[in-house]
Structure formats: C-alpha cells, structure tokens
TORVODREN-983694 format. One record per residue: residue number from 1; residue in one letter; chain; x, y, z of N, C-alpha, C, O, CB in turn. Coordinates in Angstrom, 3 decimals, always signed. Glycine has a CB too. Example, Ala and Ser with C-alpha at 12.3 -4.5 7.8 and 13.67 -1.06 7.14 Angstrom:
2
(1,'A','A',(+13.190,-5.690,+7.800),(+12.300,-4.500,+7.800),(+13.200,-3.300,+7.800),(+14.236,-3.319,+8.465),(+11.308,-4.473,+9.046));
(2,'S','A',(+12.850,-2.250,+7.080),(+13.670,-1.060,+7.140),(+12.900,+0.030,+7.870),(+13.409,+1.138,+8.039),(+14.084,-0.598,+5.725));
//
This chain:
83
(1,'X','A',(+8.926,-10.257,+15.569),(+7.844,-10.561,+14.657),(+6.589,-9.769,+15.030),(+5.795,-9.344,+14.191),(+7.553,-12.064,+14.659));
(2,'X','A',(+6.455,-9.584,+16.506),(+5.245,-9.409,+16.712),(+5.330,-7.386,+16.490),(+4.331,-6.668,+16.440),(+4.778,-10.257,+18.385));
(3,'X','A',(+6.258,-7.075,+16.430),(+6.607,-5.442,+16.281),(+6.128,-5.258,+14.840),(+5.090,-4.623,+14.657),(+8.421,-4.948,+16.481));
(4,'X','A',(+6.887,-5.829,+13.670),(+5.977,-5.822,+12.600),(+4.695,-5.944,+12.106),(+4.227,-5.183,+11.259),(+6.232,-6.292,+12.190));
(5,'X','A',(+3.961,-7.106,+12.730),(+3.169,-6.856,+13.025),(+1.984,-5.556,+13.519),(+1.137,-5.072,+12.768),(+3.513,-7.441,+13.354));
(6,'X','A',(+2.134,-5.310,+14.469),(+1.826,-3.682,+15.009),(+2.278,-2.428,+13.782),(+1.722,-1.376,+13.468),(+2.965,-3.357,+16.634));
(7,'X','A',(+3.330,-2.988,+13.371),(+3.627,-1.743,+12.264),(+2.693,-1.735,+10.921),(+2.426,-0.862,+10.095),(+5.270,-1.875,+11.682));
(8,'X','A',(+2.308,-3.140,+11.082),(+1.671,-3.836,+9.540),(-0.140,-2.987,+10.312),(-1.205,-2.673,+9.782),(+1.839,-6.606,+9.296));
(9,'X','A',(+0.176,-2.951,+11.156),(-1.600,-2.385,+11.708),(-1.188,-0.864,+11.634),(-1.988,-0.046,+11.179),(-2.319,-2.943,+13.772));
(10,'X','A',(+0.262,-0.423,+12.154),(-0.722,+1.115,+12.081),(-0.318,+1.672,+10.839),(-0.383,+2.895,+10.712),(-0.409,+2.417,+13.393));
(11,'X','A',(+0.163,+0.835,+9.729),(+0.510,+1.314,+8.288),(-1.204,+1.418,+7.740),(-1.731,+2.317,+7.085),(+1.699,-0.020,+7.266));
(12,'X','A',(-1.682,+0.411,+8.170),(-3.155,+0.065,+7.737),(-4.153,+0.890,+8.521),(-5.289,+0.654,+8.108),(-3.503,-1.503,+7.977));
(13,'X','A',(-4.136,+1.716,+9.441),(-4.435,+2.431,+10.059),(-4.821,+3.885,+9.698),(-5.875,+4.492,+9.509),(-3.723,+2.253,+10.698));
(14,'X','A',(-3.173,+4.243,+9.686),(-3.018,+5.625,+9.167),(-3.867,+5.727,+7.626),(-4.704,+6.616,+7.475),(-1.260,+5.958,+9.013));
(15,'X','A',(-3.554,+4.690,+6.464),(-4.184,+4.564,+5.340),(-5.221,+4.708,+5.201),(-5.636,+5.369,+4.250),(-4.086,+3.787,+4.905));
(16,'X','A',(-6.268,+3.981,+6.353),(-7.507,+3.964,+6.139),(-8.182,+5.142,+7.003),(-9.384,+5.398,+7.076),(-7.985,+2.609,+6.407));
(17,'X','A',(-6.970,+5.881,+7.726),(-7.669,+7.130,+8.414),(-7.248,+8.281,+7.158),(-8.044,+9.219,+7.099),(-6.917,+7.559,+10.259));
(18,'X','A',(-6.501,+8.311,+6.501),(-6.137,+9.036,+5.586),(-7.250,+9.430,+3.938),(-7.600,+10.442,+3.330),(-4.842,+8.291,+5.404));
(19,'X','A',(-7.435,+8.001,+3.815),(-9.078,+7.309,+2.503),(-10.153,+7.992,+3.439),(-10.975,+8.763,+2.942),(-9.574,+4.828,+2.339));
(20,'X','A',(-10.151,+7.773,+4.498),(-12.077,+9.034,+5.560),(-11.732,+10.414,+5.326),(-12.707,+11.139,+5.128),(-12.332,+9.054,+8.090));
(21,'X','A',(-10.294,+11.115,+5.290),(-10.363,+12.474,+6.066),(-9.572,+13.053,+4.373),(-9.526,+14.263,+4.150),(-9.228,+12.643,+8.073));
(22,'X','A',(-9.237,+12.446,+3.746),(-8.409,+13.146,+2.836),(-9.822,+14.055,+1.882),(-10.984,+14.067,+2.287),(-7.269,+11.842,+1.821));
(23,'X','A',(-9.383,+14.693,+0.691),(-10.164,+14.987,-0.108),(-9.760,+15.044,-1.395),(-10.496,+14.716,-2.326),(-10.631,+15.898,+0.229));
(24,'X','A',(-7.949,+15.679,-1.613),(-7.311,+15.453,-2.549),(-6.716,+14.146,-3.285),(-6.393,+13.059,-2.806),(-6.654,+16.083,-2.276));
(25,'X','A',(-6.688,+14.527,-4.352),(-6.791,+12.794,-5.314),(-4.971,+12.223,-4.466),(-4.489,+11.133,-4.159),(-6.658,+13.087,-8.191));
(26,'X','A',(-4.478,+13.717,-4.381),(-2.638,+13.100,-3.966),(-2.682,+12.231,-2.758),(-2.021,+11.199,-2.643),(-1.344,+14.524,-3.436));
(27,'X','A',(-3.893,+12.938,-1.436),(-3.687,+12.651,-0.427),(-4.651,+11.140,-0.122),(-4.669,+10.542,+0.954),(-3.887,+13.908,+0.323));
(28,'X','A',(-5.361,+10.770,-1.296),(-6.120,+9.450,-1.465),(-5.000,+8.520,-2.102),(-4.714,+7.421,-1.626),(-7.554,+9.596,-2.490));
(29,'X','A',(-4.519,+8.957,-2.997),(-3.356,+7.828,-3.337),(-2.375,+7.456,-2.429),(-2.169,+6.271,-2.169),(-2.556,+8.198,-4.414));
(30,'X','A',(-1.621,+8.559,-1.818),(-0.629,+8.155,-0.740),(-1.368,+7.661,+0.610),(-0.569,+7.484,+1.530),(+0.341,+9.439,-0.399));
(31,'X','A',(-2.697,+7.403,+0.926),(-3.068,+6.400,+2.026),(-3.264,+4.871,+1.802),(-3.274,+4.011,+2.683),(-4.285,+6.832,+2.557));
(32,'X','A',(-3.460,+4.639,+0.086),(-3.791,+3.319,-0.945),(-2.383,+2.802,-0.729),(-2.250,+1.593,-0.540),(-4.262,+3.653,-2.829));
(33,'X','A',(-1.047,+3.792,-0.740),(-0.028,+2.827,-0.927),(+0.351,+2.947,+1.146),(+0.986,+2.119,+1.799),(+1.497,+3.487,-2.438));
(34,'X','A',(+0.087,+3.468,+1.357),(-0.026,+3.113,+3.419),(-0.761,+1.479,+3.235),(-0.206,+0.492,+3.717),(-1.694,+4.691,+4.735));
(35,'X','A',(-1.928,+1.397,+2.554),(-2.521,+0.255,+3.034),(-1.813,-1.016,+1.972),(-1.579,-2.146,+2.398),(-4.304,+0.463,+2.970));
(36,'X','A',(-1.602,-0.686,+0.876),(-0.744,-1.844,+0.086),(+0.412,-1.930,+0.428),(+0.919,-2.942,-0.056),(-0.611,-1.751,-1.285));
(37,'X','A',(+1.477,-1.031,+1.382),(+2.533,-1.711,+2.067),(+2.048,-2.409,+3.132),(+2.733,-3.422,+3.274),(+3.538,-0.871,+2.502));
(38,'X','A',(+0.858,-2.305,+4.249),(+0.560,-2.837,+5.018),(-0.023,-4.000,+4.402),(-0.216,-4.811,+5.308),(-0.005,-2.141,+5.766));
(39,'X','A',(-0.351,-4.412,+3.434),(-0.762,-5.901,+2.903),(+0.855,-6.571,+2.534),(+1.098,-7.719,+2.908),(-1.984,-5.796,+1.235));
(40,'X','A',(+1.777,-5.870,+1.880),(+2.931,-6.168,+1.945),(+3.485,-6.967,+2.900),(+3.724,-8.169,+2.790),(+3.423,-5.283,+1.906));
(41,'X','A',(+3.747,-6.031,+4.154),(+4.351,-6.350,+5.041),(+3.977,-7.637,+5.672),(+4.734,-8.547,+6.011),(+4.348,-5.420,+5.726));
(42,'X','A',(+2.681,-7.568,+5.776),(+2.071,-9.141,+6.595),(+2.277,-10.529,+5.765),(+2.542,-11.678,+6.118),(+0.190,-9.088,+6.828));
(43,'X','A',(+1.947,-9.673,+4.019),(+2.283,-11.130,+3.225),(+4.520,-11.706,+3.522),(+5.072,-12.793,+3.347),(+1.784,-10.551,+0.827));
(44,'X','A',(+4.931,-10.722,+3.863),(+6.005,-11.149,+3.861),(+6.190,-11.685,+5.247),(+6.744,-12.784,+5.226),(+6.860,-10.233,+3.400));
(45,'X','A',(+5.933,-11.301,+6.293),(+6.005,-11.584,+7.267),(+5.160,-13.073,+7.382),(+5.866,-14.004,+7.770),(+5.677,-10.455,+7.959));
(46,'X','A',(+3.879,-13.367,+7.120),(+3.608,-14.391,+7.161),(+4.216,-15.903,+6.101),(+3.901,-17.081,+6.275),(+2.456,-14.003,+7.155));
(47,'X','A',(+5.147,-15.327,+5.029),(+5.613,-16.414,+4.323),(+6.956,-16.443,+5.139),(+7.830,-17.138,+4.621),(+5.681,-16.242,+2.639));
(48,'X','A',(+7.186,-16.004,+5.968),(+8.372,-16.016,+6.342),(+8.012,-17.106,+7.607),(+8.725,-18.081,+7.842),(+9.013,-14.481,+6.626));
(49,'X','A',(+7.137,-16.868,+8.156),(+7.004,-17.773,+9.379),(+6.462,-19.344,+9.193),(+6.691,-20.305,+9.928),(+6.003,-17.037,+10.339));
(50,'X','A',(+5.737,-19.293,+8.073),(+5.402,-20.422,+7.581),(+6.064,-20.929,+6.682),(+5.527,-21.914,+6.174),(+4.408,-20.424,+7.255));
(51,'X','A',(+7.453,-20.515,+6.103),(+8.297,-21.030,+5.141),(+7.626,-21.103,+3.420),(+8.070,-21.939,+2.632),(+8.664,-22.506,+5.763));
(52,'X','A',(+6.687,-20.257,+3.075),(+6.166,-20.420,+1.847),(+6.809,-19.083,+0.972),(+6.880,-17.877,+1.208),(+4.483,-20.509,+1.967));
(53,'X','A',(+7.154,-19.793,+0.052),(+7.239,-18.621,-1.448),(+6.640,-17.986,-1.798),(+6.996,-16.874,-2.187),(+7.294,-18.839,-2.550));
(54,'X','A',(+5.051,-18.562,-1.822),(+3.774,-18.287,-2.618),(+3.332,-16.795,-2.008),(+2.414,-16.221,-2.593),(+2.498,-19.597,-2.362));
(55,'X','A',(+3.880,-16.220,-0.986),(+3.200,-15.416,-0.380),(+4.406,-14.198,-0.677),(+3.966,-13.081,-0.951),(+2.731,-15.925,+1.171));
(56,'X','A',(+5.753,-14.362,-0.636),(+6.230,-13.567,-0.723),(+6.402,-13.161,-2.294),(+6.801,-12.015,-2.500),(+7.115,-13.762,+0.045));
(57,'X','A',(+6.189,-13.834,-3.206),(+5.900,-13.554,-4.557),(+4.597,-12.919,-4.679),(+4.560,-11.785,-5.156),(+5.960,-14.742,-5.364));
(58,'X','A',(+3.969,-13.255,-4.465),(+2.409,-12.069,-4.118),(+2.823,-11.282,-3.552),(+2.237,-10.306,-4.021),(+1.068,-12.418,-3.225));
(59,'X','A',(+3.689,-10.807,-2.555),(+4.102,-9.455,-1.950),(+4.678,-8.575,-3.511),(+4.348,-7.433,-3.833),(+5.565,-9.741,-0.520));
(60,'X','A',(+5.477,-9.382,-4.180),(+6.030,-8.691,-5.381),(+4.814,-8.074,-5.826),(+4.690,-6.861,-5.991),(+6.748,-9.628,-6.510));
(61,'X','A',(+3.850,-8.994,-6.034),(+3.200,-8.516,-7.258),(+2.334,-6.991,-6.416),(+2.225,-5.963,-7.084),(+1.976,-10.005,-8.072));
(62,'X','A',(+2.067,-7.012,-5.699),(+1.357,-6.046,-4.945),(+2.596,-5.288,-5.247),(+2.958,-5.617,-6.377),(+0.785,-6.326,-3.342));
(63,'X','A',(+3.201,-4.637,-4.858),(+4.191,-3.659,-5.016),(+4.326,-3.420,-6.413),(+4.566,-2.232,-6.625),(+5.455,-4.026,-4.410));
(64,'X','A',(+4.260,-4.114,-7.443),(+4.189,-3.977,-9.016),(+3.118,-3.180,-9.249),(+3.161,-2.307,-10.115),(+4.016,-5.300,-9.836));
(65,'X','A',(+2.162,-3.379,-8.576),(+0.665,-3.080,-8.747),(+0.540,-1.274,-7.997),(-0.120,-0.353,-8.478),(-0.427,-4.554,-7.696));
(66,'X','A',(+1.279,-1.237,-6.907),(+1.567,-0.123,-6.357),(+2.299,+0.562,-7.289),(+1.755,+1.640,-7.530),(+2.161,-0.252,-5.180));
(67,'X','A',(+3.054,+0.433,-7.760),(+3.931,+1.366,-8.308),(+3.296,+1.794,-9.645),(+3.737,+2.876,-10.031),(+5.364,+0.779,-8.462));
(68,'X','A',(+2.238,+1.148,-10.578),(+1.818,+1.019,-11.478),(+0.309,+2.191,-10.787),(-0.127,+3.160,-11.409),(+1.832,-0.648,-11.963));
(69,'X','A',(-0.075,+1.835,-9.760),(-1.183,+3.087,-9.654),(-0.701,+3.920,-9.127),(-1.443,+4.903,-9.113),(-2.406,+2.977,-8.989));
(70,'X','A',(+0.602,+4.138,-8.443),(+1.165,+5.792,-8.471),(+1.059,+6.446,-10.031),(+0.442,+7.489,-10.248),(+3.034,+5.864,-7.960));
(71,'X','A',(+1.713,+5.722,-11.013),(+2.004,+6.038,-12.058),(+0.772,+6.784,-12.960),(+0.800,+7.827,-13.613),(+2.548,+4.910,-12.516));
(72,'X','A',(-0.336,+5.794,-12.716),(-1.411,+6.460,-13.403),(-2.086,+7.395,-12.462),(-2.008,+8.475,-13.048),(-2.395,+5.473,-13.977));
(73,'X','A',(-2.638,+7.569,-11.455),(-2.576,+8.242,-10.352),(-2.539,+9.758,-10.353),(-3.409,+10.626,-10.276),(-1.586,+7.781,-9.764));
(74,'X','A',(-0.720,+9.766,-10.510),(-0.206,+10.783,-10.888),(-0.355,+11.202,-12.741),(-0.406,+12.406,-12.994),(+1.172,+10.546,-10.316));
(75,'X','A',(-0.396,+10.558,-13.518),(-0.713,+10.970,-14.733),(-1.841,+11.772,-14.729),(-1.930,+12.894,-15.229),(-0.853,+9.970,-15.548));
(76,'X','A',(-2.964,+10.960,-13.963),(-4.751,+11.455,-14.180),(-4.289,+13.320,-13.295),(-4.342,+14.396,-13.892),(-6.507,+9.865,-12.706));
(77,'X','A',(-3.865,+13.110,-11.749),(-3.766,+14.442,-11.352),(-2.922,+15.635,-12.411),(-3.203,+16.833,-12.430),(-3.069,+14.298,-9.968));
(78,'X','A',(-2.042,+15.095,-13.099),(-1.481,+15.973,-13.574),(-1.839,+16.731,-14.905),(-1.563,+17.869,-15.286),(-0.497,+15.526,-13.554));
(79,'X','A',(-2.728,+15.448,-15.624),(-3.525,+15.812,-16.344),(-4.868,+16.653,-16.371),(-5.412,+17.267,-17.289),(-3.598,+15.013,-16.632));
(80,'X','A',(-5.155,+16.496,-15.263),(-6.394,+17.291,-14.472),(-6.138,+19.036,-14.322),(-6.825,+20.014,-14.617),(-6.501,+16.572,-12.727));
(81,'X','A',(-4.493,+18.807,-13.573),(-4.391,+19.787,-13.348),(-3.650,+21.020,-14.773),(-3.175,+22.155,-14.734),(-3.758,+19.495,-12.099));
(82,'X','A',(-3.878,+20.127,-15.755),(-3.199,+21.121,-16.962),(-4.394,+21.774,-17.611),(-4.209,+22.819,-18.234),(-2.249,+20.236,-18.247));
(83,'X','A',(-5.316,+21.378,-17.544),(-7.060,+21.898,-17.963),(-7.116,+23.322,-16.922),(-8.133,+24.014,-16.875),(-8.683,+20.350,-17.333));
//
C-alpha cells in the first residue's frame, strides 16, 4: 500500500514539475494527466482501504474527465497547428 502511495507522489511530482518547466501546449497536457492519474491512484487506493465505493466511482469519473481533455486538448493543438 504504502509503495503506491510513493508512486501516487512521484506521478504528482513529475506532473507538477512538468506544468513549471514545460512550454508546449502537448507537454502541459501530458503533465495534467501525470497529476489526474496521481489523484486516481490515491482515490482508489484510499476506497480500497476504507471499504467505500464512493471514492472509487469518483476515480471513474476523473479518468472520464481525463480522457475528455486529451480529446479537446489535442483538437485545440491540432487546430492551431493547421493555421
């Protein structure tokens, strides 16, 4: 448990060192989904230890939500880049 943990920090880590140093819109999105798997991971990990649903169904929805701002994300860059 406690290894995930540590993984759930340096997912959140790398992300938020990635959002300071990046500049490109690609390399700002792929640190957003570093830090929304690291909200992931803890919401699952913590419904797991405390026996609740409520948390691992919010893990869904975060990942819905991830996959939905790759999508536009990548639309806006690609659109950007056809101008």
């Amino acid at each position: 448990m406690q290894a995930f943990l540590l993984l759930s920090h340096a997912l959140f880590a790398l992300g938020l060192y990635g959002i300071l140093t990046r500049r490109n819109a690609i390399g700002l999105l792929l640190s957003v989904e570093l830090i929304l798997n690291a909200a992931v991971l803890n919401f699952v990990l913590f419904g797991r230890l405390f026996g609740e649903v409520q948390a691992q169904a919010f893990a869904l929805f975060i990942i819905a939500l991830a996959a939905c701002e790759a999508v536009v994300g990548l639309a806006i860059v690609l659109g950007l880049s056809r101008n």
